[in-house]
C-alpha positions in Angstrom: -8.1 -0.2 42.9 -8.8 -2.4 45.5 -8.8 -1.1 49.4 -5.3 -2.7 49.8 -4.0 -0.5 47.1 -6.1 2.3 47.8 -4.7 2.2 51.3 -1.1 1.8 49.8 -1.7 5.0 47.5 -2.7 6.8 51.0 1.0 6.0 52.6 2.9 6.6 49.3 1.3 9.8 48.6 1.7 11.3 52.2 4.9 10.0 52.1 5.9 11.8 49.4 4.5 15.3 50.6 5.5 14.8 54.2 8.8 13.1 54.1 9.7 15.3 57.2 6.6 15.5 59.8 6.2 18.4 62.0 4.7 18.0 65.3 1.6 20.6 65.7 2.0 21.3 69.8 5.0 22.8 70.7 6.8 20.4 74.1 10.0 19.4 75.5 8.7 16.2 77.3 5.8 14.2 78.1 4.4 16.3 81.0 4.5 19.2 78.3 2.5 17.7 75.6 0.5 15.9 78.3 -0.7 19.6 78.8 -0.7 20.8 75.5 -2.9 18.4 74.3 -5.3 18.6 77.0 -5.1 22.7 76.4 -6.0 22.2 72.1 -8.9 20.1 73.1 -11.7 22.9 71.2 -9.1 25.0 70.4 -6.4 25.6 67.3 -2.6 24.2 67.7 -1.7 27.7 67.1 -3.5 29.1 69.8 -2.3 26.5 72.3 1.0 27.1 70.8 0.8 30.9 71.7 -0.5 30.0 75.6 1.8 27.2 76.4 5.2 29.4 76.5 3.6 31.6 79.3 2.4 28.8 81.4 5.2 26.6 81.5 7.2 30.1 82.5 5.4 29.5 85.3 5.2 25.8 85.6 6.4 22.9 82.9 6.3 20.5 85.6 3.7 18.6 87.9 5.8 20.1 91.1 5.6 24.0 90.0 2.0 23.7 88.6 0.7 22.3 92.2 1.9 25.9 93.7 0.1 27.5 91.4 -4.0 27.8 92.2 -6.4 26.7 89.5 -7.7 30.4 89.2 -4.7 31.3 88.6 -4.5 28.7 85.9 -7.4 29.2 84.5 -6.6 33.2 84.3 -3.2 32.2 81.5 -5.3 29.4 79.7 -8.6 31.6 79.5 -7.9 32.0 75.3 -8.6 28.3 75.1 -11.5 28.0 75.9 -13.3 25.8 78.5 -10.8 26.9 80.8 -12.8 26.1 84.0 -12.6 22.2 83.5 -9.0 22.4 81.5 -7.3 24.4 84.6 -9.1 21.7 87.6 -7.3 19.0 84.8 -4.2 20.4 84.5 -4.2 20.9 88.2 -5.6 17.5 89.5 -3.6 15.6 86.9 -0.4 17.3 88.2 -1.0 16.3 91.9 -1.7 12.5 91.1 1.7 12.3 88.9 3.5 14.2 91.7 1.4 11.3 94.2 1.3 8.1 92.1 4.3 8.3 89.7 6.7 10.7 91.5 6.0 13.2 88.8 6.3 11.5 85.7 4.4 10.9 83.2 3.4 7.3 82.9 3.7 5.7 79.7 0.5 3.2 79.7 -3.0 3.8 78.4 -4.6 2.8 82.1 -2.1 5.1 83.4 -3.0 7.9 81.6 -6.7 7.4 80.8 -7.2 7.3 85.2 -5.8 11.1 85.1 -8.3 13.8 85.1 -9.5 15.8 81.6 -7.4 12.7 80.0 -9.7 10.7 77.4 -8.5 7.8 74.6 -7.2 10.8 72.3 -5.2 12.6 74.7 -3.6 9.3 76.0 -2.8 8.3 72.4 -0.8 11.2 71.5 1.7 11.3 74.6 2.1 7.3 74.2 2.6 8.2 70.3 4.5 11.0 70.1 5.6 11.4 73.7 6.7 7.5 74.0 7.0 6.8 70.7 4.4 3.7 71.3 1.9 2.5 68.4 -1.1 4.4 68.8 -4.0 6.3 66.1 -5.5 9.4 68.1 -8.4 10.3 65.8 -9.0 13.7 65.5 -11.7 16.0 63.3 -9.2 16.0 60.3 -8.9 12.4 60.3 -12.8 11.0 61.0 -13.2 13.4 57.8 -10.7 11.7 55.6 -11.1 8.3 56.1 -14.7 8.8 55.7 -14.3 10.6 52.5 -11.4 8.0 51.0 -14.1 5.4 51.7 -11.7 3.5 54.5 -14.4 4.1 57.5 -17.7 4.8 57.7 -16.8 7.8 60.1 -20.3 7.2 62.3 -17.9 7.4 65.7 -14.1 8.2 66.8 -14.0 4.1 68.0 -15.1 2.7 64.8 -12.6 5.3 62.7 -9.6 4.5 65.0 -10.2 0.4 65.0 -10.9 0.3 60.7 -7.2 2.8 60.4 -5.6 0.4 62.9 -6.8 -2.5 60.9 -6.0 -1.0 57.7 -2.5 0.6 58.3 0.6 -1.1 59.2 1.2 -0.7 63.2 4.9 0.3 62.3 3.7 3.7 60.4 0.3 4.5 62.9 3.0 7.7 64.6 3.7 9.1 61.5 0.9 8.4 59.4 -1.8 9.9 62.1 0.3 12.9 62.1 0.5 12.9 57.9 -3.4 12.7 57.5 -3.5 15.7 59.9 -1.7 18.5 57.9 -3.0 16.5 54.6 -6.6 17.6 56.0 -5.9 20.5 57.0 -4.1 21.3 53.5 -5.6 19.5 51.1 -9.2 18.7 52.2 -10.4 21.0 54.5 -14.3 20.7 55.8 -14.5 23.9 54.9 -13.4 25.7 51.2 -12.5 22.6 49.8 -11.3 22.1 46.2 -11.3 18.5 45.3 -8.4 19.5 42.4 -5.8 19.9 44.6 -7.5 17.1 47.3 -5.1 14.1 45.2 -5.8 11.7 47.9 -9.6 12.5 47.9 -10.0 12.3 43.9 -8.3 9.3 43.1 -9.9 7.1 45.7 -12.6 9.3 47.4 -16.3 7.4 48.3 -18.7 8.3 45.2 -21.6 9.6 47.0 -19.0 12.0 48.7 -17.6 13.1 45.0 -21.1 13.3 43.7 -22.2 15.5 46.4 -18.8 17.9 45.3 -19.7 18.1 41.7 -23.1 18.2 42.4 -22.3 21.9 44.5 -20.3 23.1 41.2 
């Protein structure tokens, strides 16, 4: 196979296991996720999953958060983790979207990217999945796969997010970021791998990385 058909096999085979894609972070709207994903940075969907309900009982909006303190915060988000920087974020981004953008969320990469605690990552999964807006948020699942299907050389997040954004068609980046992500965590795990059931991985994964498996056997 050449890379253009191995690339092709990628699509067609997540396409055909995740016809329907669910989204890991539970939200209603972009101020929501904005928070959720800020909350799972270091920390399992599931567990943000179980924290976000009894925060935004409290506040799912930049104007109820801002009455809130940041101890008090950082008390609900404690479980996860690095809740001392996440809880000043969630705070001081809430003031400058109440300020600046009369509490919404703004739908630009600048915009978002200027807010506290918000990095490339964050921004790209509220323009993705918030705003619907082309974007590839590279996450641990991902650098792993396109590293082991021989698409990236995985040495940083940039390189990984420009070589799938070269590779993949713009009009699929949403759903496909999204499909590698439950495919990684399904199929080829870091951890307690089997290569029999990783399809993707055996058909067109990077010898030395296929070596090293059999080699473990």
């Amino acid at each position: 196979m050449n890379k253009q058909e191995k690339v092709q096999f990628v699509i067609d085979t997540l396409q055909i296991l995740y016809p329907e894609i669910p989204i890991p972070l539970d939200h209603k709207d972009p101020y929501t996720l904005l928070v959720a994903v800020l909350l799972s940075a270091q920390c399992t969907d599931v567990r943000v999953n179980q924290i976000t309900p009894l925060l935004f009982a409290r506040a799912d909006n930049p104007f109820d958060m801002v009455k809130m303190s940041v101890e008090e915060i950082k008390e609900i988000i404690r479980p996860c983790g690095l809740s001392p920087m996440k809880s000043k974020g969630i705070y001081g981004l809430s003031k400058i979207l109440i300020e600046k953008y009369n509490g919404k969320v703004p739908a630009s990469f600048e915009g978002l990217e200027e807010l506290p605690a918000v990095g490339h990552k964050t921004a790209s999964v509220v323009m993705s999945q918030a705003f619907g807006i082309p974007a590839f948020p590279i996450d641990t699942h991902i650098l792993r796969l396109m590293y082991r299907w021989n698409l990236s050389n995985g040495k940083s997040v940039a390189q990984t997010e420009k070589d799938a954004k070269r590779l993949f068609p713009k009009e699929l980046w949403n759903d496909l970021h999204l499909q590698i992500i439950w495919y990684g965590r399904e199929y080829s795990p870091a951890r307690g791998w089997n290569l029999e059931k990783d399809i993707i991985t055996k058909t067109i994964g990077r010898k030395s990385v296929l070596d090293a498996y059999y080699k473990k056997k």
